[in-house]
CHARMM internal coordinates of N, CA and C (Angstrom, degrees):
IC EDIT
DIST 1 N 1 CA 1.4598
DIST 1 CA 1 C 1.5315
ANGL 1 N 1 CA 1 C 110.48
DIST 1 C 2 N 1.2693
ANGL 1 CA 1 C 2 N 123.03
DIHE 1 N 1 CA 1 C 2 N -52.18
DIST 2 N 2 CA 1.7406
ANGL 1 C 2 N 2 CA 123.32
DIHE 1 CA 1 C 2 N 2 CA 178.24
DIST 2 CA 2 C 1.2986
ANGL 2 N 2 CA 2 C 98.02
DIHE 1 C 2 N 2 CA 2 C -77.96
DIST 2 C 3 N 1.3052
ANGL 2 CA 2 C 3 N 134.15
DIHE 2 N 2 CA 2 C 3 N -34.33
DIST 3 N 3 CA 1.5364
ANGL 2 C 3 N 3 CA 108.76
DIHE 2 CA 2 C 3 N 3 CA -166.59
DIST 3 CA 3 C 1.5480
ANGL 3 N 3 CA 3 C 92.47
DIHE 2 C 3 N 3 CA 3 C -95.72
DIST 3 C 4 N 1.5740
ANGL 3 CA 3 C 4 N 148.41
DIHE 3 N 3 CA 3 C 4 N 13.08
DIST 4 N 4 CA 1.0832
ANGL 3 C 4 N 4 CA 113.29
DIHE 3 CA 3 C 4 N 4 CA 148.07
DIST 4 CA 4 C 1.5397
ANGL 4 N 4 CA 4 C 121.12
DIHE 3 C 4 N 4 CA 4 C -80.87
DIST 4 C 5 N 1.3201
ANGL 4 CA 4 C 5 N 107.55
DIHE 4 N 4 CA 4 C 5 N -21.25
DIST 5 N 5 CA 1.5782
ANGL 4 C 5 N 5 CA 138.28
DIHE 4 CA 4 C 5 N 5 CA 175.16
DIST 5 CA 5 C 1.3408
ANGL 5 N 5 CA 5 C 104.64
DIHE 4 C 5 N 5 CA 5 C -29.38
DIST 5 C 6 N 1.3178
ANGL 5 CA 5 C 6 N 92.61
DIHE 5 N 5 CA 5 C 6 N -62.30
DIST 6 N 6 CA 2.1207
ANGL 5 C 6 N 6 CA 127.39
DIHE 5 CA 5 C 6 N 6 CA -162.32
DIST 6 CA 6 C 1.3813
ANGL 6 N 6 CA 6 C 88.77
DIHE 5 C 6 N 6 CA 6 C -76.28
DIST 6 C 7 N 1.9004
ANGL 6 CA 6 C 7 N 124.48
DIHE 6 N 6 CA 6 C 7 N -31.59
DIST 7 N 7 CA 1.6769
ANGL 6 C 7 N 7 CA 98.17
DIHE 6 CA 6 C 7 N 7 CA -175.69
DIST 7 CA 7 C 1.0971
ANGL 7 N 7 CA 7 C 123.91
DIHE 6 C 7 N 7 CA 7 C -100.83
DIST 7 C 8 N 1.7179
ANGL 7 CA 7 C 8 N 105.54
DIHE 7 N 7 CA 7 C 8 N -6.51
DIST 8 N 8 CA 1.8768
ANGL 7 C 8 N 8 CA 99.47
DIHE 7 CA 7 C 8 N 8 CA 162.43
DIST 8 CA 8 C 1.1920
ANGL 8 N 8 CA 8 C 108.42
DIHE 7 C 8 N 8 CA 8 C -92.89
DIST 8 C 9 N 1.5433
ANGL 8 CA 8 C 9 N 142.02
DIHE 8 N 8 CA 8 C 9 N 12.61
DIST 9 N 9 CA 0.6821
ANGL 8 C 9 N 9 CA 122.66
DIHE 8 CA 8 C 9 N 9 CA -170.83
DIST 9 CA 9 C 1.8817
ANGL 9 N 9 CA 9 C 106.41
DIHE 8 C 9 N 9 CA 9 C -109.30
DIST 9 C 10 N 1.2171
ANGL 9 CA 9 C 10 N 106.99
DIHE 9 N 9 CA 9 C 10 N -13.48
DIST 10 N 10 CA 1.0394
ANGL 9 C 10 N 10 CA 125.90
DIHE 9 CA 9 C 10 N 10 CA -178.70
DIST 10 CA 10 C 1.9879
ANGL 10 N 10 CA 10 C 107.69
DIHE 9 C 10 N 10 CA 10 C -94.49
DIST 10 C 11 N 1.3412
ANGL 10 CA 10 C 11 N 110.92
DIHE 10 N 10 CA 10 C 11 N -29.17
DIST 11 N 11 CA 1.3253
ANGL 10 C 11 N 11 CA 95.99
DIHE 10 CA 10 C 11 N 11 CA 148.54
DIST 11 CA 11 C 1.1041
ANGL 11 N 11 CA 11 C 146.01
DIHE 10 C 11 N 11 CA 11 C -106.82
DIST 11 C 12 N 1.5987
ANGL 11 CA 11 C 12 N 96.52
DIHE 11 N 11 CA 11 C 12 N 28.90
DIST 12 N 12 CA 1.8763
ANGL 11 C 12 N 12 CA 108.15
DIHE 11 CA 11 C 12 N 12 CA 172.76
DIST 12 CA 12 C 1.5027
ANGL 12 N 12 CA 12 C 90.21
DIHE 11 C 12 N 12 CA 12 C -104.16
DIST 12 C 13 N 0.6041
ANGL 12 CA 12 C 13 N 124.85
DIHE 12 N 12 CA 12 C 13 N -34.55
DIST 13 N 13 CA 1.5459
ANGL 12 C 13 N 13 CA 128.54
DIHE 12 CA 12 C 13 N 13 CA 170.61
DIST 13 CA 13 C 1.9887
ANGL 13 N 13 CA 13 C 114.63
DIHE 12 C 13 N 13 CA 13 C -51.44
DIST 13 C 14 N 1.2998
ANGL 13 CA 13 C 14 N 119.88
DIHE 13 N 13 CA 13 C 14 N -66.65
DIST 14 N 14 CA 1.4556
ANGL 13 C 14 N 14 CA 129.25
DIHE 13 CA 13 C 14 N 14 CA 153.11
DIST 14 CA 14 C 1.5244
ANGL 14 N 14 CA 14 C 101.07
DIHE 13 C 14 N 14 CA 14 C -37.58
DIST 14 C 15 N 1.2577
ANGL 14 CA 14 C 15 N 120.67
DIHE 14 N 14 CA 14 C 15 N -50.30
DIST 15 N 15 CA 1.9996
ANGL 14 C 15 N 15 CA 114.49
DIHE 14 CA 14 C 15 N 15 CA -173.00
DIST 15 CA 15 C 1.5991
ANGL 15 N 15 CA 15 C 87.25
DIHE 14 C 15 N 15 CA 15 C -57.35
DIST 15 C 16 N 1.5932
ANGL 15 CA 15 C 16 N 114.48
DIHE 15 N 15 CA 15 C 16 N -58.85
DIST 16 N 16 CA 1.7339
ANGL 15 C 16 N 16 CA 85.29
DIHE 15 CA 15 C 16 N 16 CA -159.64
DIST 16 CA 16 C 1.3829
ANGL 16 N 16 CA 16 C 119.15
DIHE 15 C 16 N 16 CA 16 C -99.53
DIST 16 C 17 N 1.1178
ANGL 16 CA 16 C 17 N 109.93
DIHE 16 N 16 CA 16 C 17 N -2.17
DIST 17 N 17 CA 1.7751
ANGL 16 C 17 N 17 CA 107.00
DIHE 16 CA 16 C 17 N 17 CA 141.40
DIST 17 CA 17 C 1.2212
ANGL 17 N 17 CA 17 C 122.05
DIHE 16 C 17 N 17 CA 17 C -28.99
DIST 17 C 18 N 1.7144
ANGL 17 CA 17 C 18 N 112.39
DIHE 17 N 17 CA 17 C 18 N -63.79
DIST 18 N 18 CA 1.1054
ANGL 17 C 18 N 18 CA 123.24
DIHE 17 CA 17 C 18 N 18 CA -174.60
DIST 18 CA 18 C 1.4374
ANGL 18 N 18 CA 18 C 125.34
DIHE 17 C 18 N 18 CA 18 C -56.44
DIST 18 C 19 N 1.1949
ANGL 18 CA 18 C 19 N 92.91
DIHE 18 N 18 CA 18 C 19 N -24.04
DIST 19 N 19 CA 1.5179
ANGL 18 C 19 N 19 CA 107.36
DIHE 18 CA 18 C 19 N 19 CA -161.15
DIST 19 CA 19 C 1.8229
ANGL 19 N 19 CA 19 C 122.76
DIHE 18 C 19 N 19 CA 19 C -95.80
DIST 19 C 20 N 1.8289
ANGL 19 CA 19 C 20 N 94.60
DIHE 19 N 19 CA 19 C 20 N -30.02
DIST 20 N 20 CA 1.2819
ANGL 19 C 20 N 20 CA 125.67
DIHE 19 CA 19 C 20 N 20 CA 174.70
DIST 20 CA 20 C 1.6306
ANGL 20 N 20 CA 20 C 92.17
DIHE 19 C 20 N 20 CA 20 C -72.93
DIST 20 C 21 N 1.2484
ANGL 20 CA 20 C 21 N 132.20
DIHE 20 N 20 CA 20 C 21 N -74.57
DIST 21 N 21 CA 1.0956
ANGL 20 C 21 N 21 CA 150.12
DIHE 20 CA 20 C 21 N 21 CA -144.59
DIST 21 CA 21 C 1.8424
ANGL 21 N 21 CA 21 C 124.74
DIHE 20 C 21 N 21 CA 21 C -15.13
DIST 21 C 22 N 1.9248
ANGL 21 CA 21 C 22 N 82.13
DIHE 21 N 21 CA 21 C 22 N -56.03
DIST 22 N 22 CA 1.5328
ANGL 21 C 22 N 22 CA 95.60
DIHE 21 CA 21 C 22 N 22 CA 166.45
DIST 22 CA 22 C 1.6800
ANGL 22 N 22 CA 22 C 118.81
DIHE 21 C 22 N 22 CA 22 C -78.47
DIST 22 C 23 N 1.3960
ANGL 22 CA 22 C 23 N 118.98
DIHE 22 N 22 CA 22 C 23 N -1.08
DIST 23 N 23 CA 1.3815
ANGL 22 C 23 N 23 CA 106.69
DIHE 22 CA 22 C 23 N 23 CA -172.99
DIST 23 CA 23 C 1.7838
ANGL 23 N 23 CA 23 C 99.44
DIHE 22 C 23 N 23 CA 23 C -107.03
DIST 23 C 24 N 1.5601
ANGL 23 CA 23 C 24 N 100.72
DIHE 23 N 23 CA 23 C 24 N -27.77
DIST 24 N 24 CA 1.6613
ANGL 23 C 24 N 24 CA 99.24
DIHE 23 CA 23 C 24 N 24 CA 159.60
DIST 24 CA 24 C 1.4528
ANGL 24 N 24 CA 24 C 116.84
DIHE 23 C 24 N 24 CA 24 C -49.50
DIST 24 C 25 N 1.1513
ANGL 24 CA 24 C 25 N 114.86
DIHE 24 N 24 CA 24 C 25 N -76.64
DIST 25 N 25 CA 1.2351
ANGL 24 C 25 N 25 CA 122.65
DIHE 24 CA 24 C 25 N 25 CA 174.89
DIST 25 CA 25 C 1.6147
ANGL 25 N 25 CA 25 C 128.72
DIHE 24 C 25 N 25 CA 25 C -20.43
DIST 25 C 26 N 1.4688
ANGL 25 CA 25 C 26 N 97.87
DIHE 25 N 25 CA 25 C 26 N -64.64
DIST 26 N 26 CA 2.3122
ANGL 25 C 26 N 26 CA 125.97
DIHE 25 CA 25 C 26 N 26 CA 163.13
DIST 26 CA 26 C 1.8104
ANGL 26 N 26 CA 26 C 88.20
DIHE 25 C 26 N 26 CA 26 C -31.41
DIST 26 C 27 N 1.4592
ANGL 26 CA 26 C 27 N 98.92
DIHE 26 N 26 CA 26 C 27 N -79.59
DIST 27 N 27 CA 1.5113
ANGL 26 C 27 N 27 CA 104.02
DIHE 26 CA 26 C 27 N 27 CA -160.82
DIST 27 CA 27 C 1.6582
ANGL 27 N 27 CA 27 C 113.94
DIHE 26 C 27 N 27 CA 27 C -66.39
DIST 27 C 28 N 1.4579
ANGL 27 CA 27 C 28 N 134.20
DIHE 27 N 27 CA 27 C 28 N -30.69
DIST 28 N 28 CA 1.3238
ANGL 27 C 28 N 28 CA 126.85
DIHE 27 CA 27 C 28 N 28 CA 165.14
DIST 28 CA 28 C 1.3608
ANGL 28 N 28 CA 28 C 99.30
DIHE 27 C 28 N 28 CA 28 C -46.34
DIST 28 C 29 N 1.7774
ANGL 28 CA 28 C 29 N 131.21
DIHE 28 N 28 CA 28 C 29 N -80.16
DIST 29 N 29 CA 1.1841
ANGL 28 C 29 N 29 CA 140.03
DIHE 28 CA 28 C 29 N 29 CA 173.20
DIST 29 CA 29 C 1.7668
ANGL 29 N 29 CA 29 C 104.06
DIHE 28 C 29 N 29 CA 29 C -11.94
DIST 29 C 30 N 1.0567
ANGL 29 CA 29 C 30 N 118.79
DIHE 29 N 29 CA 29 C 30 N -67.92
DIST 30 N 30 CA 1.4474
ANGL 29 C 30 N 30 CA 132.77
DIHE 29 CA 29 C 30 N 30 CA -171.27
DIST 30 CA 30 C 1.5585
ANGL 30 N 30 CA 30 C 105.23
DIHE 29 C 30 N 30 CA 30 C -58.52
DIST 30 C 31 N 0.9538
ANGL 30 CA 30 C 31 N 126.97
DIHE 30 N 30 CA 30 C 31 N -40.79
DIST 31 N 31 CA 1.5266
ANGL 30 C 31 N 31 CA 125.63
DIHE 30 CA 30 C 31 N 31 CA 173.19
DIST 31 CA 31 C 1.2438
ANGL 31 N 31 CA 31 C 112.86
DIHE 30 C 31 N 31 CA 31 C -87.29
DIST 31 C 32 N 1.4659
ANGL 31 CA 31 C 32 N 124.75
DIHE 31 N 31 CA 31 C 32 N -38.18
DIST 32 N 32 CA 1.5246
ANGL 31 C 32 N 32 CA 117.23
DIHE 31 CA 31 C 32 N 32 CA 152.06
DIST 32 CA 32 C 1.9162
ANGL 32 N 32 CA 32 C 129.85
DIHE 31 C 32 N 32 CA 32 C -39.30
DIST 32 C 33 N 1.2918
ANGL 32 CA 32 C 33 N 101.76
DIHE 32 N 32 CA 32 C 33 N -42.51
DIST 33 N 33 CA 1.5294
ANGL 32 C 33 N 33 CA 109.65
DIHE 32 CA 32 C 33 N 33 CA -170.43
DIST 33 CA 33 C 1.6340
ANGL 33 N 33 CA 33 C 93.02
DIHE 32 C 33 N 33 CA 33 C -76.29
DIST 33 C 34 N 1.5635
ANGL 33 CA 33 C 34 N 105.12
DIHE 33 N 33 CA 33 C 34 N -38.00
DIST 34 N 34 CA 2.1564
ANGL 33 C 34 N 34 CA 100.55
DIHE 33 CA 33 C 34 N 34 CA -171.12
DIST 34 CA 34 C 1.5707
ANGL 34 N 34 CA 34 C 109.49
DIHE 33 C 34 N 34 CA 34 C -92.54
DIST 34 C 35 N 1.4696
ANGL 34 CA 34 C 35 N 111.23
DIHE 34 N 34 CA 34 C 35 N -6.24
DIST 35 N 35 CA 1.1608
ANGL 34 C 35 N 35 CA 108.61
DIHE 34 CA 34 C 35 N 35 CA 176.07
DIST 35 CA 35 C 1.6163
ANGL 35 N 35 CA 35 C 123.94
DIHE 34 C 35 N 35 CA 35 C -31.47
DIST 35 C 36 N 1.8368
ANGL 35 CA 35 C 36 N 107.14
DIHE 35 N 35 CA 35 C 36 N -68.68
DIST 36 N 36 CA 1.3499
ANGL 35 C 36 N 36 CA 131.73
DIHE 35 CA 35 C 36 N 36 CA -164.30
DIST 36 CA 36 C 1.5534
ANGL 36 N 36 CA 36 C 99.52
DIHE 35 C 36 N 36 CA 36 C -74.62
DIST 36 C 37 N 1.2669
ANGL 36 CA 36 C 37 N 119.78
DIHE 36 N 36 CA 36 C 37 N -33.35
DIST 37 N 37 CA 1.3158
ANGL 36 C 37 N 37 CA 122.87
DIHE 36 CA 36 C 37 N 37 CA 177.10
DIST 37 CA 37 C 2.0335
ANGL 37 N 37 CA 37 C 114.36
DIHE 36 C 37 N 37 CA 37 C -50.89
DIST 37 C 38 N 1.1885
ANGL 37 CA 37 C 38 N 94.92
DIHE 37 N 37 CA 37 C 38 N -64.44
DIST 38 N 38 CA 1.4526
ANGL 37 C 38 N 38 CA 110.07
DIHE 37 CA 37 C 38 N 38 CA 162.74
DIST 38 CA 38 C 1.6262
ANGL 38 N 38 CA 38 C 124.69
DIHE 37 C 38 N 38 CA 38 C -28.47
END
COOR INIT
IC SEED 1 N 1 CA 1 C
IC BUILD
């Protein structure tokens, strides 16, 4: 019962990892480039 818990929960988690990943990335980049500006 918990470790199926722990395994959808751990691959809904990987889904939005996956999914976040490239928009983490966009916006780190984006605060990187305005960082020094700031």
């Amino acid at each position: 019962m918990w470790r199926r818990c722990i395994c959808a929960t751990s691959r809904a988690a990987g889904r939005l990892a996956s999914r976040l990943s490239p928009l983490v990335s966009r916006l780190s980049g984006l605060t990187h480039i305005s960082g020094p500006q700031m």
